[in-house]
C-alpha positions in Angstrom: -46.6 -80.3 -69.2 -46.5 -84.1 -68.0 -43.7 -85.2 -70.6 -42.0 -81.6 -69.8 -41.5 -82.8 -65.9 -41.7 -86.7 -67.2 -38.6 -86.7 -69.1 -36.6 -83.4 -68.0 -34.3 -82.6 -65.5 -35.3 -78.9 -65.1 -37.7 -77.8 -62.0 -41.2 -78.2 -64.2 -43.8 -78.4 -61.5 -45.0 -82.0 -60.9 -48.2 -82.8 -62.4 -50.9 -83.9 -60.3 -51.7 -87.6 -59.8 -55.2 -87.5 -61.8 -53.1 -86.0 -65.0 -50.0 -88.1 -64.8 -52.7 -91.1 -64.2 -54.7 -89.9 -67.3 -51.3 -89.9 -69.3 -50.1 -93.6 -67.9 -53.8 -94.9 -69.4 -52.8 -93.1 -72.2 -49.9 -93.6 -73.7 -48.4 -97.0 -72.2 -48.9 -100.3 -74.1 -51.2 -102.6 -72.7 -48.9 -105.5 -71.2 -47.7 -102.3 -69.1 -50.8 -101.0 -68.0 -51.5 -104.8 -67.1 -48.2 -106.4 -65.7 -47.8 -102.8 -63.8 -44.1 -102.3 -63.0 -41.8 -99.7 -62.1 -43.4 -96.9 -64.6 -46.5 -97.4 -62.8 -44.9 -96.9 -59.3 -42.9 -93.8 -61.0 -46.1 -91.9 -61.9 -48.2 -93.2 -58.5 -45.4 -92.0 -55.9 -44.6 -89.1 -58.4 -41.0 -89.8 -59.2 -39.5 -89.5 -63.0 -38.4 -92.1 -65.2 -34.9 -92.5 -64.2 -35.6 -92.2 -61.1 -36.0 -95.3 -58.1 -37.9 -96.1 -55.3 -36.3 -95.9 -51.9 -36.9 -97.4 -48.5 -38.5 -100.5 -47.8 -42.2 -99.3 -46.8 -42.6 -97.7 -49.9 -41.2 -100.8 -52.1 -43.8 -102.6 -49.9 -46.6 -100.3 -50.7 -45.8 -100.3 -53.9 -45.8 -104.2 -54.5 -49.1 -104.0 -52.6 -50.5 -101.3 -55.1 -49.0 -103.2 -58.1 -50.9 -106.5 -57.1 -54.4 -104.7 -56.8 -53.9 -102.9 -59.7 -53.0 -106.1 -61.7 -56.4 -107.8 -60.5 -58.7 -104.6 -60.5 -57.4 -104.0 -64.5 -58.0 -107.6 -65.4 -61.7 -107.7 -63.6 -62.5 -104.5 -65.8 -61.2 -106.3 -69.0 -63.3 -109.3 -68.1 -66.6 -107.4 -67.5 -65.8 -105.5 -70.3 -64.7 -108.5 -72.6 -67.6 -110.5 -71.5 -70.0 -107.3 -72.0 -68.4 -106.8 -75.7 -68.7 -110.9 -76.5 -64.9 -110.1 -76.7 -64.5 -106.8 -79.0 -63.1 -104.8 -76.0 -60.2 -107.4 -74.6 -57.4 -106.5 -75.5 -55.2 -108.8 -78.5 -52.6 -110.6 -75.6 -55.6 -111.7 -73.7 -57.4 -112.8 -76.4 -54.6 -114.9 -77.6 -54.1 -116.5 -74.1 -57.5 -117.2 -73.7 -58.7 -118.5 -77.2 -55.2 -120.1 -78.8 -54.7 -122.6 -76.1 -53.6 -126.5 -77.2 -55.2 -127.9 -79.9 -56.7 -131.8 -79.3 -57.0 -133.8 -81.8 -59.3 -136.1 -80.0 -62.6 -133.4 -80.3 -63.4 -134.0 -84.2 -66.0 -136.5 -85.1 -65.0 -140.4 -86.7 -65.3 -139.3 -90.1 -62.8 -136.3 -90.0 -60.8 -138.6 -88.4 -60.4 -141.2 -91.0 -60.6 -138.6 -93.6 -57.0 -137.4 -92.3 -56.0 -141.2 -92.1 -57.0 -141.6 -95.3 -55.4 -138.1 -96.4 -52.1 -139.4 -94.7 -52.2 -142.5 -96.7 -52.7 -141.2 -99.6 -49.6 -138.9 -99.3 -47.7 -141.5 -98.1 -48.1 -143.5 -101.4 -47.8 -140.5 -103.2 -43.9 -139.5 -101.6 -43.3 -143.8 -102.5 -44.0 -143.5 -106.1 -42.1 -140.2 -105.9 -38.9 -141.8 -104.6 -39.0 -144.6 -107.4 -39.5 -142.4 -110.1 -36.7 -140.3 -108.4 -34.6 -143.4 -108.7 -35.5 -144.4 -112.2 -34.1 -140.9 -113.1 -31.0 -141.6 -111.5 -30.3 -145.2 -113.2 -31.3 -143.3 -116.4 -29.4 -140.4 -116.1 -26.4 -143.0 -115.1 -27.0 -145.2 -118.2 -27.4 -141.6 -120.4 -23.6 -140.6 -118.9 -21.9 -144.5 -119.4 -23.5 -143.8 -122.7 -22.1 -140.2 -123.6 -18.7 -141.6 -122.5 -18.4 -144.5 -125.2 -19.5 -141.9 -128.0 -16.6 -139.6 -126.6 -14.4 -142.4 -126.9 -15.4 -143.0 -130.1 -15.2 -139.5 -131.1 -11.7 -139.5 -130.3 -10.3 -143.0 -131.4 -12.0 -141.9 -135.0 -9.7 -138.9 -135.2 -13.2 -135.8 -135.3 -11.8 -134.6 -132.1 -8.5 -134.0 -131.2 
C-alpha cells in the first residue's frame, strides 16, 4: 500500500505516518536515514516523491525537524555503538571514526629504524639495479656495433647478396 500511494499518481489513500515511518527505517540507505533530506520531509509532511515543499513555515519546520532528527539518530547509533563495542554502528561511521590520519610519530625507536634501515636497503638495492641496467645497455650496444661488422662482412664476402 505505501509504495502504491509512494510512487503513483492514482488516488491510493495516504498511509498513515507510523507506516510510511516504518517504511523510511526500512528501506532507505543509511547516509539517508542519517543526513535526512527531502525524502525524509516527503514521508513526515505526507507528500510523494516528486512532490515539494511549499511555504516558508513549513520549509522552516522542516529544517528544524531535519536537525533533531540528525542528532537524535546519531545519539542512538552512539549508545548503540558504544553498547555493541562497535558491531551495531553502521560501516560510514565506523570509517569516520576509526580511519582517521595515520602518524608516524606513535611507533616505538626500533620500528622506526627498522623502516630506516628497510629504506636503505632498498635504496641500494634500485642503485645496483640501475648499473646493471646500464651494463646491459653498453652490452647490448657493443653486441649491435658487433652484429653490424659481421653483416658487413657477410656482404663484402659475397654469402649474402
Amino acid at each position: 500500500a505505501f509504495f502504491k500511494w509512494w510512487y503513483y499518481s492514482w488516488g491510493s489513500p495516504r498511509p498513515s505516518l507510523r507506516m510510511r515511518l516504518l517504511y523510511f527505517y526500512k528501506y532507505a540507505s543509511v547516509k539517508e536515514i542519517i543526513l535526512s533530506g527531502e525524502v525524509l520531509i516527503n514521508i513526515l509532511f505526507g507528500l510523494k516523491y516528486h512532490e515539494r515543499l511549499k511555504g516558508r513555515i513549513k520549509i522552516a519546520c522542516s529544517l528544524i525537524i531535519s536537525y533533531v532528527h540528525f542528532v537524535i539518530i546519531i545519539a542512538v547509533l552512539l549508545v548503540l555503538g558504544l553498547c555493541s563495542f562497535g558491531l551495531l554502528w553502521p560501516k560510514e561511521m565506523k570509517e569516520n571514526l576509526f580511519f582517521g590520519p595515520i602518524s608516524t610519530n606513535n611507533g616505538s625507536n626500533e620500528e622506526d629504524e627498522e623502516g630506516k634501515l628497510a629504506w636503505r636497503r632498498l635504496k641500494t638495492e634500485v642503485s645496483d639495479i640501475k648499473n646493471q641496467n646500464a651494463d646491459l645497455k653498453n652490452q647490448i650496444s657493443e653486441l649491435m656495433i658487433q652484429n653490424m661488422e659481421v653483416l658487413k662482412l657477410i656482404k663484402s664476402e659475397g654469402f649474402w647478396s
